[in-house]
C-alpha positions in Angstrom: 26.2 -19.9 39.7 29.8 -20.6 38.2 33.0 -19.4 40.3 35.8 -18.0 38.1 39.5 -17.4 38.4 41.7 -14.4 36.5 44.5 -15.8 34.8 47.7 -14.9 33.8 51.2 -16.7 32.5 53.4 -17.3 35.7 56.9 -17.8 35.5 57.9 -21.7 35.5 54.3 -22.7 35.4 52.2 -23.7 32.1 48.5 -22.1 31.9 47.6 -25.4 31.0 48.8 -27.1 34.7 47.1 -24.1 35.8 43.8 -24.6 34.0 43.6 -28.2 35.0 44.5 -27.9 38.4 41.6 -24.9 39.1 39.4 -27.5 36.9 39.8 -30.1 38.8 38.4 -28.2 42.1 35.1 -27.4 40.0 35.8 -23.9 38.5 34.1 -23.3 35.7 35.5 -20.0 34.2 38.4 -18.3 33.4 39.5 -14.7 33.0 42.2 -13.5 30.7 43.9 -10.6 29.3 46.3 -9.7 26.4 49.0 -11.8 27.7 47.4 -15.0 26.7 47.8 -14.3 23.3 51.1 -16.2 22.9 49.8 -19.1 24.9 46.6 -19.9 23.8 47.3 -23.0 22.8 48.3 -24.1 26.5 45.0 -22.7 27.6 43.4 -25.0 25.0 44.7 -28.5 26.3 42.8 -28.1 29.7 39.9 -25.7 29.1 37.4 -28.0 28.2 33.8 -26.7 28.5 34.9 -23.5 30.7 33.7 -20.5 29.8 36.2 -16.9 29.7 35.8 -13.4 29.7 38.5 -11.4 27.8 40.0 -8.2 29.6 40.8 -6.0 27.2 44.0 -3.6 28.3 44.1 -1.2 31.1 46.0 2.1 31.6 47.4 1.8 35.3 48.8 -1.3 33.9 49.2 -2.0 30.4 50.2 2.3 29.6 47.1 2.3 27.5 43.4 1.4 27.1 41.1 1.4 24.1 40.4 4.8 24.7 44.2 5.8 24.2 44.9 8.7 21.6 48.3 7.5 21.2 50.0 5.7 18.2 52.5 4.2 20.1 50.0 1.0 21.3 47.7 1.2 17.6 49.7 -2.3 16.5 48.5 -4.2 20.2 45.0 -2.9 20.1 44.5 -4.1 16.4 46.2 -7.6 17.8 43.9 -8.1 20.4 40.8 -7.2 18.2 42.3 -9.9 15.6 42.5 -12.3 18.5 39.3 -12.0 20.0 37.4 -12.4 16.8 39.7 -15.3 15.7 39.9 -17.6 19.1 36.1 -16.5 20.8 35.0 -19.8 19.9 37.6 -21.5 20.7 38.0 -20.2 24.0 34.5 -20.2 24.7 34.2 -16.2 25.4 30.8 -15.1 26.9 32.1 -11.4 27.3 34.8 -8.9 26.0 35.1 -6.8 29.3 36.2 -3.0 29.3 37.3 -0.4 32.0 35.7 3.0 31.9 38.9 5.2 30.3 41.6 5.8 32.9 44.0 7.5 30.2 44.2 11.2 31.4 43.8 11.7 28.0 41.1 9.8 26.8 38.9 9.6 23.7 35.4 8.1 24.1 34.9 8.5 20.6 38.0 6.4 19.5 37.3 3.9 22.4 33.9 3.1 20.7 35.1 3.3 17.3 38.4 0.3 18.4 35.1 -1.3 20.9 32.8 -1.9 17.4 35.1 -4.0 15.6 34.9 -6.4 18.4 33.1 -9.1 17.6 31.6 -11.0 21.4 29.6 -9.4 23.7 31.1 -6.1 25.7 30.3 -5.8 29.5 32.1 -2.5 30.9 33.7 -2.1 34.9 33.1 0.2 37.6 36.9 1.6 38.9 38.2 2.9 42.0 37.9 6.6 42.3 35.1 7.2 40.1 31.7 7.6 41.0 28.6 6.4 40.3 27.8 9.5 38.2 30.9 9.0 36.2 30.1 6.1 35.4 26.5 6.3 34.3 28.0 8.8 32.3 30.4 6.4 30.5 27.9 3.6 30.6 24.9 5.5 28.6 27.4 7.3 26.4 28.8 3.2 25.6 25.1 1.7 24.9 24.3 5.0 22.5 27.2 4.5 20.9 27.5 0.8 20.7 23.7 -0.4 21.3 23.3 -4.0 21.7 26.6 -4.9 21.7 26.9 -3.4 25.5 25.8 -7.0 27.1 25.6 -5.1 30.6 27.5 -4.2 33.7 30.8 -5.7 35.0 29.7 -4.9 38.7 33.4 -5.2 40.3 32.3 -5.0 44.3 35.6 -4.9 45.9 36.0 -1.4 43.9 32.7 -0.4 44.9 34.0 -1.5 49.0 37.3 0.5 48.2 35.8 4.1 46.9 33.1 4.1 49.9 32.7 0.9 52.1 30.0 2.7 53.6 27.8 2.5 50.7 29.1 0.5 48.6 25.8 -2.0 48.6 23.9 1.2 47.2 24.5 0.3 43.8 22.1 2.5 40.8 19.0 0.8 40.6 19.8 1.0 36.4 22.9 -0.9 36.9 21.6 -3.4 39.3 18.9 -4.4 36.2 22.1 -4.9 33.7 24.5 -6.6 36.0 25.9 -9.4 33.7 29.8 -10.7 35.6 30.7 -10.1 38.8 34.6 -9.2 39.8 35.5 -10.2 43.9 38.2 -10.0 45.6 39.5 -9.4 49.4 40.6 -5.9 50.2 40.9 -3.3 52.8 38.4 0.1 53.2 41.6 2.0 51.6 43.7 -0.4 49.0 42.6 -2.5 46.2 44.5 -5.7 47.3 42.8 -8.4 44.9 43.2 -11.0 48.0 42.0 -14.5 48.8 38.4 -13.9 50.0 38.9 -13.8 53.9 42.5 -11.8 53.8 41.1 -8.5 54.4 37.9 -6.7 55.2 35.1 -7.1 52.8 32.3 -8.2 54.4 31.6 -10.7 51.5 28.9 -12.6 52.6 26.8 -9.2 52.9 27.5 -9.2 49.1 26.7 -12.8 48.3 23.2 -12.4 50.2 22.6 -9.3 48.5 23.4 -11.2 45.0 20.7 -13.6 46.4 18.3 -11.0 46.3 18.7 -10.2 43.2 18.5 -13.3 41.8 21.9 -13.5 40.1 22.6 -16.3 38.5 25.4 -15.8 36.7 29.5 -16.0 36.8 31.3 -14.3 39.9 35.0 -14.3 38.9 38.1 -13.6 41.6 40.2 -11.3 39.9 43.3 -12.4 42.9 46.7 -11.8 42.9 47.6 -14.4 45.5 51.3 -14.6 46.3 53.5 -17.9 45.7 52.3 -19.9 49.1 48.7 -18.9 49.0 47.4 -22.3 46.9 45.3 -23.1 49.7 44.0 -19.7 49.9 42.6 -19.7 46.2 40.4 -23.1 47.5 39.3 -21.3 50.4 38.2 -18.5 48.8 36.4 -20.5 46.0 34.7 -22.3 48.5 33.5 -18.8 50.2 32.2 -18.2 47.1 29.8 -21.4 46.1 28.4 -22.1 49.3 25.8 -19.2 49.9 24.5 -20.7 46.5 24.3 -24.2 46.3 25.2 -26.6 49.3 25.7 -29.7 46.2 28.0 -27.4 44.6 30.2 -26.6 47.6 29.8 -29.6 49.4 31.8 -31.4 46.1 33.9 -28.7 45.8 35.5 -28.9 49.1 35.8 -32.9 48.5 37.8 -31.7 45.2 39.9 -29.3 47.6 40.5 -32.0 50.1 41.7 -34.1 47.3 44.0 -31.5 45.5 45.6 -30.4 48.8 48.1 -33.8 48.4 48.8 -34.1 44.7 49.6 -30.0 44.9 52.7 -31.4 47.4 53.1 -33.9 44.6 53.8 -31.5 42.5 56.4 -29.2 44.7 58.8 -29.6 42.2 56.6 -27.5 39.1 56.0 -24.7 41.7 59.1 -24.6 43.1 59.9 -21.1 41.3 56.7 -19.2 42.4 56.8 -20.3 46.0 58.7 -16.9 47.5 57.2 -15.1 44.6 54.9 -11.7 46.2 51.6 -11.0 45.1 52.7 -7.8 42.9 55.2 -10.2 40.7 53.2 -12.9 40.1 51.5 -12.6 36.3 53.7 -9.8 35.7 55.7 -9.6 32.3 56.2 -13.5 32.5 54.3 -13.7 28.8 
């Protein structure tokens, strides 16, 4: 099992401290979306032998998708096309992930036609307020269209907790079989949070067990939005996620932490402008 991070640029931090910091407490993947594009080469110096996943744009957030009829956003889509097929080596990309279209005015058509000229892997998410019958829908009408080139699900749980926390380990047997990346994050039974595991009220470890018994062995990345004081909160919630898998892996993971706590006062100084930083502005607009 590897344990991931979502990345973004922060204001008066370089991805590359970043990077080498959450290396140096044993993560082994990293997410990113178009907002990298200008720092890439940041990313680079401290990457290493970590693999990434690429999130492609999102509507709630970005003001278009890839399924977006729109114009206005043609010039972006085609640069972050360019960009995956030109850097996936060097940034060691496993999987181009995809949303199901939340652009009230989507076109599945064009979103497979702009998805095809990808050149990695595609594994598509689950959403809040959609069910699972929507997104069967999306997901067979994607591997028709796009056949082997659909790697499998992007099984995002927290959204699964958030659109029915009741049910939300009832996932479609059909999915379960093509589960490929795994999103987490902490949350309430109402809001999408994207906390520190052990913030809110996911019963994670119900989750970890159940990814047990499926025999998943693959990347579980936390897609967090922690606020500027909450460094000790991204090791905690690492460490919730390695040790239902392997007691080696956690038990030199919370050495690392124990290690990093110190040196992270060290370096006050470089994180000095994110300290009083919320959640909601952190990664935002800071490309």
């Amino acid at each position: 099992m590897r344990i991931g991070f979502g990345l973004e640029p922060i204001k008066g931090l370089g991805l590359d401290l970043i990077v080498r910091l959450l290396r140096k407490i044993l993560l082994e993947h990293f997410e990113f979306n178009w907002r990298v594009i200008p720092k890439v080469e940041d990313v680079l110096k401290s990457l290493g032998s970590a693999t990434t996943v690429f999130h492609l744009p999102i509507f709630n957030r970005d003001c278009f998708d890839f399924s977006s009829q729109t114009d206005t956003y043609e010039i972006q889509m085609q640069e972050v096309v360019s960009f995956i097929n030109q850097r996936s080596s060097d940034l060691n990309i496993l999987f181009v992930l995809a949303h199901m279209p939340e652009d009230p005015n989507a076109s599945y058509e064009l979103m497979f036609e702009r998805l095809e000229q990808i050149e990695v892997p595609l594994v598509l998410e689950n959403v809040v307020g959609y069910t699972d019958e929507q997104f069967l829908d999306f997901y067979h009408q994607a591997k028709d269209s796009l056949g082997k080139k659909v790697a499998g699900h992007a099984l995002d749980i927290s959204h699964r907790y958030v659109n029915d926390w009741q049910t939300w380990l009832d996932i479609p047997e059909e999915l379960v079989k093509d589960i490929a990346y795994v999103h987490i994050s902490d949350c309430t039974k109402t809001e999408d949070l994207h906390l520190p595991l052990g913030l809110g009220e996911m019963p994670f470890n119900d989750f970890f067990a159940y990814l047990k018994d499926i025999r998943y062995d693959g990347v579980i990345n936390q897609e967090l939005k922690p606020n500027g004081n909450q460094a000790d909160k991204i090791m905690s919630s690492s460490l919730h996620c390695i040790r239902p898998f392997s007691k080696t892996k956690y038990l030199r993971m919370k050495s690392r932490c124990a290690f990093l706590k110190p040196l992270l006062w060290l370096q006050k100084r470089k994180f000095k402008d994110v300290k009083d930083l919320t959640a909601e502005e952190i990664g935002y607009d800071y490309v």
